[in-house]
N, C-alpha and C positions, 0 to 999 in steps of 0.2 A: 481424351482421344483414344480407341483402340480399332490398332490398324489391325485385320484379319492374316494367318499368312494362307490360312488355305481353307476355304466357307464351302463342306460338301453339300451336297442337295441333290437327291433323287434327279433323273432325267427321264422325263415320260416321251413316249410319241418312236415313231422310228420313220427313215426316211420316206418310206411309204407316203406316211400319211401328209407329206409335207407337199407342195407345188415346187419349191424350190431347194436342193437339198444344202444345208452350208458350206460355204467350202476358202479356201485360205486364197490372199493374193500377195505376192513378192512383188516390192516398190525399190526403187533407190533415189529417191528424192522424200523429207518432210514432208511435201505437199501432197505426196501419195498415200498419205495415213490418212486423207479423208476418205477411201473406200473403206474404213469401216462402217460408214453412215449408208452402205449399200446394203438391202435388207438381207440378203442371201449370204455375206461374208461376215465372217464367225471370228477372223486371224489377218491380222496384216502384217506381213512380214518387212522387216524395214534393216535393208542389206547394207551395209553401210563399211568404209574402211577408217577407220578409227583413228588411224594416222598414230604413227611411233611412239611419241610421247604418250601420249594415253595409254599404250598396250604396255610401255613400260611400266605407268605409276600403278597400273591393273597388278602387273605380273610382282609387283614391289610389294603391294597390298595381300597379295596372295599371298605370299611368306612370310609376312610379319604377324606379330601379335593379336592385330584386329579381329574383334570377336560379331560385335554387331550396335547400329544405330539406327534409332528410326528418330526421322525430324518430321514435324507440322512446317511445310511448306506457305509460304502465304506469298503469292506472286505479286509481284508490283510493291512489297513491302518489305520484311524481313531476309527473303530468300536469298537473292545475293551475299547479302551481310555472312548470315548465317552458314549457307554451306563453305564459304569462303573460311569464315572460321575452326568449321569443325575437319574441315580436310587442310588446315594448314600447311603450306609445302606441298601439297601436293593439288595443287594451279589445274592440273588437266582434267583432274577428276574431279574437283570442284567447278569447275565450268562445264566438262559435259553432263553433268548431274543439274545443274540449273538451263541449260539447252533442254533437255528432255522436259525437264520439267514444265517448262515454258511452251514448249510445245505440245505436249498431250495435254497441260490445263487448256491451253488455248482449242484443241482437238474436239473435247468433252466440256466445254463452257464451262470449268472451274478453277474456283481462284484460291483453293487452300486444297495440297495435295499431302497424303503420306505418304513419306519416302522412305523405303528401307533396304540397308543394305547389310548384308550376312556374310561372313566366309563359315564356312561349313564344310565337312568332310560325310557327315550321313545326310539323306535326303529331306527334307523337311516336308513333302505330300509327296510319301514312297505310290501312291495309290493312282489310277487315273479317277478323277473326278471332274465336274466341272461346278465353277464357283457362283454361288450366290450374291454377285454384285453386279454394277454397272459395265464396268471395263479396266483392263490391268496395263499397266505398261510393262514389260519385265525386259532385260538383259541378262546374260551373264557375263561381268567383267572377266571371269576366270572361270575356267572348268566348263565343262559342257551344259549348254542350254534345257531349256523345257524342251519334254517329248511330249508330241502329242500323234492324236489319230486322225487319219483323215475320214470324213462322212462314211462314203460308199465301204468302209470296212468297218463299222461299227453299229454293236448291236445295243443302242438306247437303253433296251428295259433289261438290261443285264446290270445297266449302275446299278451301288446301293452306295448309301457312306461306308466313309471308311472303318474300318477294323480294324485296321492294321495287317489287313490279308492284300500285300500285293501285288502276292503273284495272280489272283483273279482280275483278268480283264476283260473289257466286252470289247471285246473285237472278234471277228471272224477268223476262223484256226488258219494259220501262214500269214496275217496281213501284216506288214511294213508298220513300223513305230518310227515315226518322222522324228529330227533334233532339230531345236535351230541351234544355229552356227553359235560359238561364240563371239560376244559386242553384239550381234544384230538385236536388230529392237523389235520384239514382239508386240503386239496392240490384239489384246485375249477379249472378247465377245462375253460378255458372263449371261444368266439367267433373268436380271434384273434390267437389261438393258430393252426396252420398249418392241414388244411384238418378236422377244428371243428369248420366250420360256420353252424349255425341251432343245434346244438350241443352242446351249451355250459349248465352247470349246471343251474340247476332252484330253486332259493333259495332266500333267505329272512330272516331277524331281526325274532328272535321270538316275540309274542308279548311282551305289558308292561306288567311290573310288581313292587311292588314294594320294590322289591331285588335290586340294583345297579348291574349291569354288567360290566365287565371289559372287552374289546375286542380290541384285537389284531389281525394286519392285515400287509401280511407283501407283495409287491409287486416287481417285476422286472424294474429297470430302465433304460437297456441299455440291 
């Protein structure tokens, strides 16, 4: 199994040439992560209050030792068991890790996802890019969320992969670099998802800080 954390890929086209340009929608219900299946949206923004417990065993995990895990989910079989185990003691975040889970396989028709989660203090895709897969689920348990760009400020044929250079962005000089929130659940649009080449989301690590972030990333494997 290898999970990607961040798959660059050139981005062709610019809104121009598009009929419909992509653009992001804010939900606060599960049920509203099916506007991703709307062919125009690119990001579904999924708002959500996480309730105490969670933001505590979040804020716990931020300060302790934990470096990084990534599990083969397999829904309707191991996945309870599993995350249950590997977060022992900590109940909240092992059940909202198998909730998401369960819910974007269910979202994306899959039944084996990779789950990964990281505390990290440097950014792991310092760069804007947009990814070569189907679709991402992401959060940040801790520390601030993905930034991304909205359409109408972004200039397509200015991507390249990354360098490692990233203070170069295509965006138009003065335009706004969106966060999401921390906990909200991001649902990222990639290059591979059907009739969304040149299209996929344009986003990026926020920078460092020296907060510890905790990120969750949760992918389709079949």
């Amino acid at each position: 199994m290898q999970l990607s954390t961040c798959d660059f890929v050139p981005a062709t086209g610019t809104p121009a040439d598009r009929a419909c340009s992509p653009r992001s929608v804010n939900v606060d219900t599960v049920q509203g992560w099916a506007q991703l299946y709307e062919p125009d949206v690119n990001l579904v923004v999924y708002e959500r209050d996480p309730g105490a417990s969670l933001r505590q065993a979040c804020e716990e995990l931020a300060n302790s030792d934990f470096s990084e895990r990534r599990v083969l989910v397999e829904l309707g079989k191991t996945g309870c068991a599993l995350l249950t185990d590997l977060f022992l003691g900590q109940d909240a975040i092992a059940l909202d890790l198998l909730q998401l889970c369960e819910a974007f396989g269910d979202l994306v028709g899959a039944r084996a996802l990779g789950l990964r989660i990281i505390r990290q203090l440097a950014p792991t895709c310092p760069a804007f890019h947009v990814d070569r897969i189907l679709a991402r689920a992401v959060t940040a348990y801790a520390g601030s969320g993905s930034q991304w760009l909205e359409e109408r400020h972004v200039d397509r044929s200015a991507l390249r992969r990354n360098q490692g250079e990233s203070h170069r962005t295509p965006m138009h000089g003065g335009a706004p670099i969106q966060t999401i929130p921390s906990m909200h659940v991001a649902l990222m649009k990639g290059e591979a998802w059907p009739g969304n080449s040149g299209r996929g989301l344009i986003h990026r690590s926020p920078p460092a800080s020296d907060r510890p972030r905790v990120l969750v990333t949760i992918d389709p494997l079949d």
